[in-house]
Biotite code that builds the C-alpha atoms (Angstrom):
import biotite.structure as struc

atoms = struc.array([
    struc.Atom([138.403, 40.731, 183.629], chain_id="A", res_id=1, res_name="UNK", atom_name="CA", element="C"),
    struc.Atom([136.252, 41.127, 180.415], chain_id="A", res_id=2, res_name="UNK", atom_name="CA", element="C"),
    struc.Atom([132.883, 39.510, 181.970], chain_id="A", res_id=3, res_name="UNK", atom_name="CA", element="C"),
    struc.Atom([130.803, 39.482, 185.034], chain_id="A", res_id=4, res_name="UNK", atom_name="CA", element="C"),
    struc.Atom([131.716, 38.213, 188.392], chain_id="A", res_id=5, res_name="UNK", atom_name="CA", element="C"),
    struc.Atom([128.126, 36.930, 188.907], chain_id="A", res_id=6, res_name="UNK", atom_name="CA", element="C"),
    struc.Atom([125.769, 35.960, 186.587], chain_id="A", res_id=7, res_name="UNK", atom_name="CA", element="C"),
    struc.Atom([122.815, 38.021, 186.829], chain_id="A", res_id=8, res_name="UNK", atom_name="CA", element="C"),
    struc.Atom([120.251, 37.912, 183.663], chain_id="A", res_id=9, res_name="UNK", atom_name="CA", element="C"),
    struc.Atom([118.473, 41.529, 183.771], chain_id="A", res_id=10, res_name="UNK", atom_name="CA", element="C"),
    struc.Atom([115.235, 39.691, 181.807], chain_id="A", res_id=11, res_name="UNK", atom_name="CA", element="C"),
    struc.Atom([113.330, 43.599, 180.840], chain_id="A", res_id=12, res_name="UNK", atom_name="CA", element="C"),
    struc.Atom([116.550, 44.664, 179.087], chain_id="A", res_id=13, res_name="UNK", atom_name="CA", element="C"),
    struc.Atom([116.953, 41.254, 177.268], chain_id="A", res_id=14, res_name="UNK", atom_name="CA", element="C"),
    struc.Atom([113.232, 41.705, 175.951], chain_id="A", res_id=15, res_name="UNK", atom_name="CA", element="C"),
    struc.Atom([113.651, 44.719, 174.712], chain_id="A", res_id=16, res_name="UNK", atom_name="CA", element="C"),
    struc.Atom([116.926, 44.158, 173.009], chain_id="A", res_id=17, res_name="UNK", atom_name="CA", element="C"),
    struc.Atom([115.753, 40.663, 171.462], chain_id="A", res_id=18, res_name="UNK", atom_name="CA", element="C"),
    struc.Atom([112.573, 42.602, 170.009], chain_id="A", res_id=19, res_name="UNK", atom_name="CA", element="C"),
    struc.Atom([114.318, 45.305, 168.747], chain_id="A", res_id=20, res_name="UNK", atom_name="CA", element="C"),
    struc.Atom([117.070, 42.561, 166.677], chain_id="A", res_id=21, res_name="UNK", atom_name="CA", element="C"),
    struc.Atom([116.276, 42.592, 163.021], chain_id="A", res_id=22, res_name="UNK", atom_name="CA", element="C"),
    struc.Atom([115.638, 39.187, 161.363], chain_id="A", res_id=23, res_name="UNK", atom_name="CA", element="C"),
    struc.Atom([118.223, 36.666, 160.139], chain_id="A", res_id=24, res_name="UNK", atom_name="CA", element="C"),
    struc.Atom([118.418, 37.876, 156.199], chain_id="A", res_id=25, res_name="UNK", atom_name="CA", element="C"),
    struc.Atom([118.762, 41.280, 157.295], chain_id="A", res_id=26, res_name="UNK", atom_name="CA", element="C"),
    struc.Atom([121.753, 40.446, 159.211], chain_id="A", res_id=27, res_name="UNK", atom_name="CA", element="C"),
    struc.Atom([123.063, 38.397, 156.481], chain_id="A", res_id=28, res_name="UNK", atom_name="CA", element="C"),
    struc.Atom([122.513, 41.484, 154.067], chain_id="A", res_id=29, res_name="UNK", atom_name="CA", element="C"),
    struc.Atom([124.614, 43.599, 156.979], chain_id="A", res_id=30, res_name="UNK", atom_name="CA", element="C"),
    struc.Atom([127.053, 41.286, 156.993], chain_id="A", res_id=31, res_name="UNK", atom_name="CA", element="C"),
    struc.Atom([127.629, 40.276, 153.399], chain_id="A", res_id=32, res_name="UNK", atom_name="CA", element="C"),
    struc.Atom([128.007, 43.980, 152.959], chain_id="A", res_id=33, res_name="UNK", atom_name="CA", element="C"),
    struc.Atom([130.951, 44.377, 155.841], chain_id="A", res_id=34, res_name="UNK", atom_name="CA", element="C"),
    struc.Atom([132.429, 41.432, 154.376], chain_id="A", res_id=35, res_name="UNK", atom_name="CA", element="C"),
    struc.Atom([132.887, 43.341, 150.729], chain_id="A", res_id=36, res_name="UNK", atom_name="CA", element="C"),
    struc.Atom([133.742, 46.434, 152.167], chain_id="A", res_id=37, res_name="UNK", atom_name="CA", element="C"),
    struc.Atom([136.872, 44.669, 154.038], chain_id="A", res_id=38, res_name="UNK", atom_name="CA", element="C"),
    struc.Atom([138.450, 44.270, 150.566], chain_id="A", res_id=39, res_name="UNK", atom_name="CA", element="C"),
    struc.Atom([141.110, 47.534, 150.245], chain_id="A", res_id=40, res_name="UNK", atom_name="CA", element="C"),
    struc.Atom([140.409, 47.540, 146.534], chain_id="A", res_id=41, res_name="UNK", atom_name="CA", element="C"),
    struc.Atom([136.756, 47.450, 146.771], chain_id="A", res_id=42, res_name="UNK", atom_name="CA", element="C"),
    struc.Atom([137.106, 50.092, 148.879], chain_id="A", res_id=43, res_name="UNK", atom_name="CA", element="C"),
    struc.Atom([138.385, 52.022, 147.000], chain_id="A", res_id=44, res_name="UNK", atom_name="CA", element="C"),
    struc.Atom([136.350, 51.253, 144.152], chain_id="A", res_id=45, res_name="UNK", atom_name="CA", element="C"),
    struc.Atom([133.222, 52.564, 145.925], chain_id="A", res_id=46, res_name="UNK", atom_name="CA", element="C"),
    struc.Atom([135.238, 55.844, 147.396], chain_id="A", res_id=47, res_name="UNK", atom_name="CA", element="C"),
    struc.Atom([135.834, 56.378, 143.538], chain_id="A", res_id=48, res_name="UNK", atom_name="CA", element="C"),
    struc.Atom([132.257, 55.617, 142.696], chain_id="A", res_id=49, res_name="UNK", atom_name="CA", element="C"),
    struc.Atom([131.368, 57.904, 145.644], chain_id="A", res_id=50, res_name="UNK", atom_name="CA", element="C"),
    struc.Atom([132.732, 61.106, 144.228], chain_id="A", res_id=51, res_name="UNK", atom_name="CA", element="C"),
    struc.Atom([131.618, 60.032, 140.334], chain_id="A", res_id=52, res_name="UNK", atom_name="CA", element="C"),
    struc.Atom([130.446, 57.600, 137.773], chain_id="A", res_id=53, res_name="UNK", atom_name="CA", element="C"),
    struc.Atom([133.002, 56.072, 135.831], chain_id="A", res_id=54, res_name="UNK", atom_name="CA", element="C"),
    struc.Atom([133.705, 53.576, 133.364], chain_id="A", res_id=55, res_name="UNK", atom_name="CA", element="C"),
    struc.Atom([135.482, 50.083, 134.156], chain_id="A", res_id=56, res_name="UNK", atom_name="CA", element="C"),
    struc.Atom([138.375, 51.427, 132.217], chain_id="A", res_id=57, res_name="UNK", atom_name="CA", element="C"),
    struc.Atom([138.690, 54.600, 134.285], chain_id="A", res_id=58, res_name="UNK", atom_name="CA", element="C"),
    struc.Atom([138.195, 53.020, 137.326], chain_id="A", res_id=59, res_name="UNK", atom_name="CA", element="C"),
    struc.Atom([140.840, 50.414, 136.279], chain_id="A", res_id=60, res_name="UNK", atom_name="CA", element="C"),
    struc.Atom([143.282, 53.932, 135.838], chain_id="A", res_id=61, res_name="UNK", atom_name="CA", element="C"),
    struc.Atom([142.146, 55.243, 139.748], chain_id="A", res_id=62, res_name="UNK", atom_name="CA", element="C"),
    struc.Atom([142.771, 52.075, 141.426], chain_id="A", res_id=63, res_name="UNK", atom_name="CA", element="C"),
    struc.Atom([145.645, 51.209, 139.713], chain_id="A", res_id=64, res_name="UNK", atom_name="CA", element="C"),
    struc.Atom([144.332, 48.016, 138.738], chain_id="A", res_id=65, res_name="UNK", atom_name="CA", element="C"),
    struc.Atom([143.321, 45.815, 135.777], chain_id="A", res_id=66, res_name="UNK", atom_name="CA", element="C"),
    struc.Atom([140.058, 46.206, 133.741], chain_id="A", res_id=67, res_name="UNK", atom_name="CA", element="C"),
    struc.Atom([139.891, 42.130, 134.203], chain_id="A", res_id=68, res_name="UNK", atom_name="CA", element="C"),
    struc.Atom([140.088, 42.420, 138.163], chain_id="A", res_id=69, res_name="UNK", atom_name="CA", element="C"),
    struc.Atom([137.757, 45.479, 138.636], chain_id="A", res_id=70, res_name="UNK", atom_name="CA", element="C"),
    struc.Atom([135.148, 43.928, 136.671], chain_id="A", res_id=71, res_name="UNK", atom_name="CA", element="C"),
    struc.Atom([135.965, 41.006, 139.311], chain_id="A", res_id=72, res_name="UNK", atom_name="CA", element="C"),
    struc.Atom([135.623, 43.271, 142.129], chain_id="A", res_id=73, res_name="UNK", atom_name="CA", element="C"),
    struc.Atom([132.835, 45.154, 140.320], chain_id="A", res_id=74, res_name="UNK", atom_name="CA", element="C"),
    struc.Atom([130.692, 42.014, 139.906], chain_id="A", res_id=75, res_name="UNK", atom_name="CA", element="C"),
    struc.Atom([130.772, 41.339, 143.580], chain_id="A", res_id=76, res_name="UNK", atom_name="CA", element="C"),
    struc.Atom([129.448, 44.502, 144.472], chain_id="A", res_id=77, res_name="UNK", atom_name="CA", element="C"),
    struc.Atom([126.781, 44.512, 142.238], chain_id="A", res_id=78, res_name="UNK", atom_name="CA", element="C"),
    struc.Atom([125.537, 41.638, 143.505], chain_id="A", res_id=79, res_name="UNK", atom_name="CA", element="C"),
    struc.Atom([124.967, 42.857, 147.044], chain_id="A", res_id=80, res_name="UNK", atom_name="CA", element="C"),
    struc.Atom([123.531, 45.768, 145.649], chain_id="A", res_id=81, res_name="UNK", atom_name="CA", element="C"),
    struc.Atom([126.163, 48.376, 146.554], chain_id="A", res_id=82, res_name="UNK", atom_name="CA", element="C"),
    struc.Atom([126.820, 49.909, 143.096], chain_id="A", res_id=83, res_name="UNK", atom_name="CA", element="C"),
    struc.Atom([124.899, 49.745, 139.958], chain_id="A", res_id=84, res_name="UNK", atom_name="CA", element="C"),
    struc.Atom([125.883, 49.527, 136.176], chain_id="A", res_id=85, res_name="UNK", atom_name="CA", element="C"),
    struc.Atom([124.530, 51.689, 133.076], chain_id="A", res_id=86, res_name="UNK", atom_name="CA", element="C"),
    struc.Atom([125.340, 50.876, 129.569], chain_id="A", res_id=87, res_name="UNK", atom_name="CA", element="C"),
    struc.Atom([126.256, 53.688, 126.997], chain_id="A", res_id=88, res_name="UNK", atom_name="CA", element="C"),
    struc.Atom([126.738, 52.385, 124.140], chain_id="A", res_id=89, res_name="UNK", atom_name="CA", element="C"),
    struc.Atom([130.003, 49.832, 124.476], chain_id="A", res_id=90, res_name="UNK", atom_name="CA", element="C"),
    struc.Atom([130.833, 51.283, 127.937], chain_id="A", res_id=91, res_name="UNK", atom_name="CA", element="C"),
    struc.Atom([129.484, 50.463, 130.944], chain_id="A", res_id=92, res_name="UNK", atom_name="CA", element="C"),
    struc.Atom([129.221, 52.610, 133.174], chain_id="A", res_id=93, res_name="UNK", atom_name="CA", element="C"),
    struc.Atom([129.080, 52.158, 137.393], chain_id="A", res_id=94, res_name="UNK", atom_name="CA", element="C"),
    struc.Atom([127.706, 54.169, 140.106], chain_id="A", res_id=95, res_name="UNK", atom_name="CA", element="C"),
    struc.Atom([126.976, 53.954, 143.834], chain_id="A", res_id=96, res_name="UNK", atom_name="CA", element="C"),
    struc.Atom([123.310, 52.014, 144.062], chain_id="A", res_id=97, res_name="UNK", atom_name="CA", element="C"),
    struc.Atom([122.541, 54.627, 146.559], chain_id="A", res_id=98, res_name="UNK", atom_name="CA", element="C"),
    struc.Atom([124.007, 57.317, 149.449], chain_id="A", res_id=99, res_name="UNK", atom_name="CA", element="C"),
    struc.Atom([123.488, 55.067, 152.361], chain_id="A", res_id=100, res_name="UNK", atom_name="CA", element="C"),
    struc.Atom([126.982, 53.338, 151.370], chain_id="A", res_id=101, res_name="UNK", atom_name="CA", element="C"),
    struc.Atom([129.196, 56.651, 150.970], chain_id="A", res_id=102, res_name="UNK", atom_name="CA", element="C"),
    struc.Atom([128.010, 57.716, 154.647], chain_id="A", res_id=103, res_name="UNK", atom_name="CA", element="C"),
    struc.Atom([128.821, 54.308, 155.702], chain_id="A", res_id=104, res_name="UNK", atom_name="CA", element="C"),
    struc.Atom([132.124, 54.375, 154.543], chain_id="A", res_id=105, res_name="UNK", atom_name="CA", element="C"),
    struc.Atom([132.665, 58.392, 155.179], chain_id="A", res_id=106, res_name="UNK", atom_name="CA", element="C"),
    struc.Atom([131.788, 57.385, 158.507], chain_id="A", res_id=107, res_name="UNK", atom_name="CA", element="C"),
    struc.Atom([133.840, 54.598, 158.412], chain_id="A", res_id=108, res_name="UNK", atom_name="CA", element="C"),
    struc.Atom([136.923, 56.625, 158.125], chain_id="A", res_id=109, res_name="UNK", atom_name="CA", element="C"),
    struc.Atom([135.759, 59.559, 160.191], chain_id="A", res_id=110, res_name="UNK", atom_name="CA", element="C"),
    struc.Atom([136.116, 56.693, 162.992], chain_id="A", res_id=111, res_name="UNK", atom_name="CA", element="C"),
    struc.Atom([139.241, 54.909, 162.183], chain_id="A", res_id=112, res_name="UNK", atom_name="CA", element="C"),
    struc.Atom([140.819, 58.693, 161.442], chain_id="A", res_id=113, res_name="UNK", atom_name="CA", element="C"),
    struc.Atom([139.489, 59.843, 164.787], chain_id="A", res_id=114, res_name="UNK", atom_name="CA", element="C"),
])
């Protein structure tokens, strides 16, 4: 069985764990985040991005997808913040916004390796 035989509410523990929850947009943020990561070709997108900036056009060529449909995917991660864009000139280029999502994902597939 995959609860308790007797309900028993252990109140100190509760406390603590309540107080230490973050608030509701934080938990949004977390989970809008998990819900772009779930994508295979997003993935992969940032794993690219992790090892390297690259163009749309080049990262088209890695994922072995259209310029049209990683701009698609591209735009989505922009908007919750996980990469960020640079323009040179006509290209635009895309990098990780910061670390803390290659060491989710490294650790990501450290587990589901493991």
């Amino acid at each position: 069985m995959d609860r308790c035989e007797e309900k028993a509410i252990h109140v100190e523990k509760v406390k603590r764990v309540v107080k230490n929850l973050p608030d509701v947009d934080t938990l949004q943020g977390v989970a809008d985040m998990f819900k772009a990561l779930s994508d295979p070709g997003r993935v992969r997108i940032v794993l690219a991005l992790a090892s390297e900036e690259l163009c749309v056009c080049d990262l088209a060529v890695v994922c072995n997808l259209t310029d049209s449909a990683v701009s698609h995917q591209l735009r989505i991660l922009r908007n919750l913040k996980i990469v960020r864009n640079r323009r040179e000139g006509k290209i635009m280029f895309y990098r990780l916004d910061d670390q803390h999502v290659s060491t989710l994902l490294h650790q990501s597939m450290e587990h589901v390796i493991e």
